[in-house]
C-alpha positions as CSV (number, residue, x, y, z in Angstrom):
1,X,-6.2,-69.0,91.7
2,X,-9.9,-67.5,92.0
3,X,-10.8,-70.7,94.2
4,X,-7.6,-70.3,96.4
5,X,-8.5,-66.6,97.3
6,X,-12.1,-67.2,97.9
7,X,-10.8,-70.3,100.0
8,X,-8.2,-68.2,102.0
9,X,-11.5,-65.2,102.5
10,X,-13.3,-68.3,104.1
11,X,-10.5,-69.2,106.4
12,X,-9.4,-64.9,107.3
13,X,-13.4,-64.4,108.2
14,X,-14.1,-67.8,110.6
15,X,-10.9,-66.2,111.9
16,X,-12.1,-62.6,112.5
17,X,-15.8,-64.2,113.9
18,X,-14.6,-66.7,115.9
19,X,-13.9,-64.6,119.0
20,X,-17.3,-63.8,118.8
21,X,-18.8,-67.4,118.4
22,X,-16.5,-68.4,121.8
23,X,-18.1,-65.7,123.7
24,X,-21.5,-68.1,123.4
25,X,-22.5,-71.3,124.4
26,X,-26.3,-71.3,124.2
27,X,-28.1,-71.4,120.6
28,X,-31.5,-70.5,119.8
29,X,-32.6,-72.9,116.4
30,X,-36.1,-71.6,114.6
31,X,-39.0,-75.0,114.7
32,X,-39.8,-74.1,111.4
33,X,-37.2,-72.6,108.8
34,X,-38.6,-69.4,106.4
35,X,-38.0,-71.7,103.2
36,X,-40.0,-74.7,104.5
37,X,-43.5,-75.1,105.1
38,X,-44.1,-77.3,108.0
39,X,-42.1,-77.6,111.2
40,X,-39.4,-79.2,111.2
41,X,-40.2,-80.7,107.8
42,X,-37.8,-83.2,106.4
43,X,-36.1,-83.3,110.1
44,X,-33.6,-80.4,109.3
45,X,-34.7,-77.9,112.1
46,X,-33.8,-81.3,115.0
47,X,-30.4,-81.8,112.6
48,X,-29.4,-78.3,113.1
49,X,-30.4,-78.4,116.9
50,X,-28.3,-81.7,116.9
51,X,-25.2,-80.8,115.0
52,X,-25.4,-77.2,117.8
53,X,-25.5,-79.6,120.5
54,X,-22.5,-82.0,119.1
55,X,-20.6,-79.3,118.7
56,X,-21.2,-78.3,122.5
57,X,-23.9,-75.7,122.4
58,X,-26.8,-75.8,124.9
59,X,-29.5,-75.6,122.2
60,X,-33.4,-74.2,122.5
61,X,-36.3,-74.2,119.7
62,X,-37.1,-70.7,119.6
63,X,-40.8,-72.4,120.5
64,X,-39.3,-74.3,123.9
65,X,-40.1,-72.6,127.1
66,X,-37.2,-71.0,128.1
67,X,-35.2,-71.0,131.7
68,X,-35.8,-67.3,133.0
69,X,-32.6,-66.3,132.5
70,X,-32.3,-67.1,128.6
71,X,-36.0,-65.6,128.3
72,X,-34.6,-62.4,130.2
73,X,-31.9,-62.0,128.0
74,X,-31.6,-63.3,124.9
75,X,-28.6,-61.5,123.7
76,X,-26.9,-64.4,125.8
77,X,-27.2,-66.9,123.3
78,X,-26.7,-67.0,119.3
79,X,-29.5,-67.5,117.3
80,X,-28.7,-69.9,114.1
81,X,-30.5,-69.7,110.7
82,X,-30.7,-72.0,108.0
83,X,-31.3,-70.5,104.2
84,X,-32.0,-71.9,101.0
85,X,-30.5,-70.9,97.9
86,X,-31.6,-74.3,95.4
87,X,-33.4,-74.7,92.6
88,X,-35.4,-78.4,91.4
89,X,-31.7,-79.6,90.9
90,X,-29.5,-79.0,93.7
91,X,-30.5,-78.7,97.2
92,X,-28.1,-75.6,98.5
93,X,-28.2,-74.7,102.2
94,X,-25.8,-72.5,104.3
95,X,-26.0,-72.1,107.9
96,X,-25.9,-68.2,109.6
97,X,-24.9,-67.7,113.0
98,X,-26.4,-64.2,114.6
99,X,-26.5,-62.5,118.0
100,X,-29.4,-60.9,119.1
101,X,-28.6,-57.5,117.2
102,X,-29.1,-59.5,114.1
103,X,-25.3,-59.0,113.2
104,X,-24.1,-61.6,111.4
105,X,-21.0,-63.2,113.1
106,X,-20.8,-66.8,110.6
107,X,-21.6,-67.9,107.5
108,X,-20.8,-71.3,106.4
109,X,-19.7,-72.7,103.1
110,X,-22.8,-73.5,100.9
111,X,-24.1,-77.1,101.5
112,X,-25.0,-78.9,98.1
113,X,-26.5,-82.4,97.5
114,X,-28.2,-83.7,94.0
115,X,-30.1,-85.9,95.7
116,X,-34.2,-86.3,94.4
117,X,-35.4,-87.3,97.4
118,X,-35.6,-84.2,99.7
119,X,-35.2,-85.1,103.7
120,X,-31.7,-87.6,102.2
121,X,-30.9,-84.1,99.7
122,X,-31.3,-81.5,103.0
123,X,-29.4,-84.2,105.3
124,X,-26.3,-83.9,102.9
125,X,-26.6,-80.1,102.7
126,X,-26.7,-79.6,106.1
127,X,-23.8,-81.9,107.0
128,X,-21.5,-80.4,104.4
129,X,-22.3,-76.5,105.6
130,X,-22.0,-78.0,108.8
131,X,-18.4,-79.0,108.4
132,X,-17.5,-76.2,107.9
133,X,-18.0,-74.5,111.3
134,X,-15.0,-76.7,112.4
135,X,-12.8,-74.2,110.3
136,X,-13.1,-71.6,112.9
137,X,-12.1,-74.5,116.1
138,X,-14.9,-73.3,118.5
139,X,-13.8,-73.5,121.9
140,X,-16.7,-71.2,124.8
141,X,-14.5,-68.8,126.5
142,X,-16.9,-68.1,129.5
143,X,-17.9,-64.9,127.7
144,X,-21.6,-65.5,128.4
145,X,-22.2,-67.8,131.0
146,X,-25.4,-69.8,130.8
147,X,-24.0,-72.7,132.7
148,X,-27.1,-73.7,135.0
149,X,-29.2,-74.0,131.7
150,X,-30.8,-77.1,130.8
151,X,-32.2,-78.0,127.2
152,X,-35.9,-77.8,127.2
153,X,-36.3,-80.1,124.6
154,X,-40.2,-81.4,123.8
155,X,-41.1,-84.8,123.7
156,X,-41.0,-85.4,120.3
157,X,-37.7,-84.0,120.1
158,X,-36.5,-86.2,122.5
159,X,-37.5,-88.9,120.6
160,X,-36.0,-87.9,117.9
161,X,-33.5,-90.7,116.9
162,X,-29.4,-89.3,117.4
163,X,-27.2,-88.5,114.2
164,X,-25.3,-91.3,114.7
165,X,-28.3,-93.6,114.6
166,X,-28.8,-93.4,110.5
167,X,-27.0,-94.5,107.5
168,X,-23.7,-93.3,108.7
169,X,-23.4,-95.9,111.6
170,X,-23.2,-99.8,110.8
171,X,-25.5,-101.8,113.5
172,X,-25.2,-105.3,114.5
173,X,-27.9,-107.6,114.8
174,X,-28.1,-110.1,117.7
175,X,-31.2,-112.4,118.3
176,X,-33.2,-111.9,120.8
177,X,-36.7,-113.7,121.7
178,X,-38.7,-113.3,118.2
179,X,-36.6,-110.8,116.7
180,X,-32.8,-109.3,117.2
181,X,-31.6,-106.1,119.3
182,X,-29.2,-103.7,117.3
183,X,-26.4,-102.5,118.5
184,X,-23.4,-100.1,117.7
185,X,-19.6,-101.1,117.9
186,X,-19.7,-100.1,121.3
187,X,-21.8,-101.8,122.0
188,X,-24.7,-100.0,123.0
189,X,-28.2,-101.2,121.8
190,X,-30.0,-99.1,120.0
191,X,-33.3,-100.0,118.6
192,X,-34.9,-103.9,118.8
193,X,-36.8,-105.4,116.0
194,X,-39.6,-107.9,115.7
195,X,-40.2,-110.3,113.2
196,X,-43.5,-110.4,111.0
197,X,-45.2,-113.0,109.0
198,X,-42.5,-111.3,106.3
199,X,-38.8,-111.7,105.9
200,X,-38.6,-108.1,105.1
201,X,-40.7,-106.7,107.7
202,X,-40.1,-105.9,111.1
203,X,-41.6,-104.1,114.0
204,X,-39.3,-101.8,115.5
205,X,-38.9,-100.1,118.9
206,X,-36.3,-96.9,119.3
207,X,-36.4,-95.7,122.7
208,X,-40.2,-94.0,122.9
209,X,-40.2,-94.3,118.9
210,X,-42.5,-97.3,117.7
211,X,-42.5,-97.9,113.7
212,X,-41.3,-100.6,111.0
213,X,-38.4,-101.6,109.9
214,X,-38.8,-102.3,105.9
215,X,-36.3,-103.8,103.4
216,X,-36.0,-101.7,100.0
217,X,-34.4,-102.8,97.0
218,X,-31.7,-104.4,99.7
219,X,-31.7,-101.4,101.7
220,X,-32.9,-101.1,105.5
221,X,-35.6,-98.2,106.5
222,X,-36.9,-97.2,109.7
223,X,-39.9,-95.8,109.4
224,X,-42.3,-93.9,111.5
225,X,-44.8,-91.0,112.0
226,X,-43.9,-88.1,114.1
227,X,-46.5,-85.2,113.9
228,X,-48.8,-86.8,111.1
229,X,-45.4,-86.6,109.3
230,X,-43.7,-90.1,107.8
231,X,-39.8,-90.3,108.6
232,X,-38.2,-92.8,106.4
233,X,-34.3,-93.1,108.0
234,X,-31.9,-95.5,106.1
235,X,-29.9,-97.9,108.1
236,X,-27.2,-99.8,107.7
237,X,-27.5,-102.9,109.3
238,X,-25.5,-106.4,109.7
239,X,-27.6,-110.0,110.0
């Protein structure tokens, strides 16, 4: 009966807050989260920007040069935290939406994942809390019009692989010239791969992103190094 209630609180305050969230459709996502110690450290500040952006928000870093009219008024767009609330046993993360009164207008369910290795633990958490946000069916009103704004992404970030590019999304294998291109269902290719002197080795080449491809107790990773920081994704692919 307790879980009920505190379910049916959840669904009565997206409710009440939604109004609110329509009224935007630009988002403002920190490069570097309080709880963390390096920017975007284990990719979860370009995971929130991405999951904003899926979910139809024009999205900034608050450390991306701004069009005039954002930087001249920035209660035009909702600026989005990420806190941590775990321990060395459970990654817990919940996602706060803001405006520029520092008013709190949604919190999200807590994200949890028991996961040891942290950047798969905070890619779980954040994909659970974000969930959640599709509770209160956002939908921009025209409230706050920022519709000749254009995401000024950095570099890096653009080269950031998509959400859709990780372990969640099966990739085909077709052979090219000394190696195979991999491609979604779509079919759209995606990254292409190079053989080595090693079966279990590959060079790999994602858009702007050159790294390896390794083979892991039967498991695929992309690897790479973005800032002097190594990103290990997991992919699922088909030979």
């Amino acid at each position: 009966m307790k879980k009920l209630l505190l379910i049916l609180l959840f669904f009565v305050s997206g409710t009440s807050f939604s109004q609110s969230i329509n009224d935007y459709n630009t988002a403002i996502v920190p490069a570097k989260f309080s709880f963390l110690k390096e920017t975007n450290q284990y990719r979860l500040n370009v995971l929130t920007k991405m999951f904003m952006e899926k979910k139809g928000f024009v999205t900034y870093f608050d450390t991306d040069e701004l069009p005039t009219s954002l930087a001249n008024n920035k209660c035009s767009a909702l600026f989005v935290d990420v806190q941590s609330d775990g321990n060395m046993f459970v990654t817990k993360l919940t996602v706060i939406f803001k405006d520029c009164r520092n008013k709190v207008l949604f919190t999200s369910v807590q994200g949890r994942s028991r996961e040891k290795e942290y950047h798969v633990a905070y890619n779980e958490a954040i994909r659970q809390a974000f969930a959640s946000f599709e509770a209160i069916k956002y939908k921009y009103n025209g409230g706050v019009s920022n519709a000749n704004l254009t995401s000024a992404v950095p570099v890096e970030t653009k080269m950031m692989p998509n959400l859709n590019s990780v372990s969640d999304l099966v990739l085909f294998a077709q052979p090219i010239t000394n190696g195979f291109q991999l491609i979604d269902s779509t079919p759209t290719i995606l990254m292409k791969i190079y053989k080595t002197s090693s079966t279990t080795t590959f060079i790999a080449v994602k858009e702007n992103i050159q790294g390896v491809l390794l083979q892991k107790n039967g498991e695929w990773f992309f690897e790479y190094y973005l800032n002097e920081q190594l990103i290990s994704e997991k992919m699922t692919i088909k030979f």
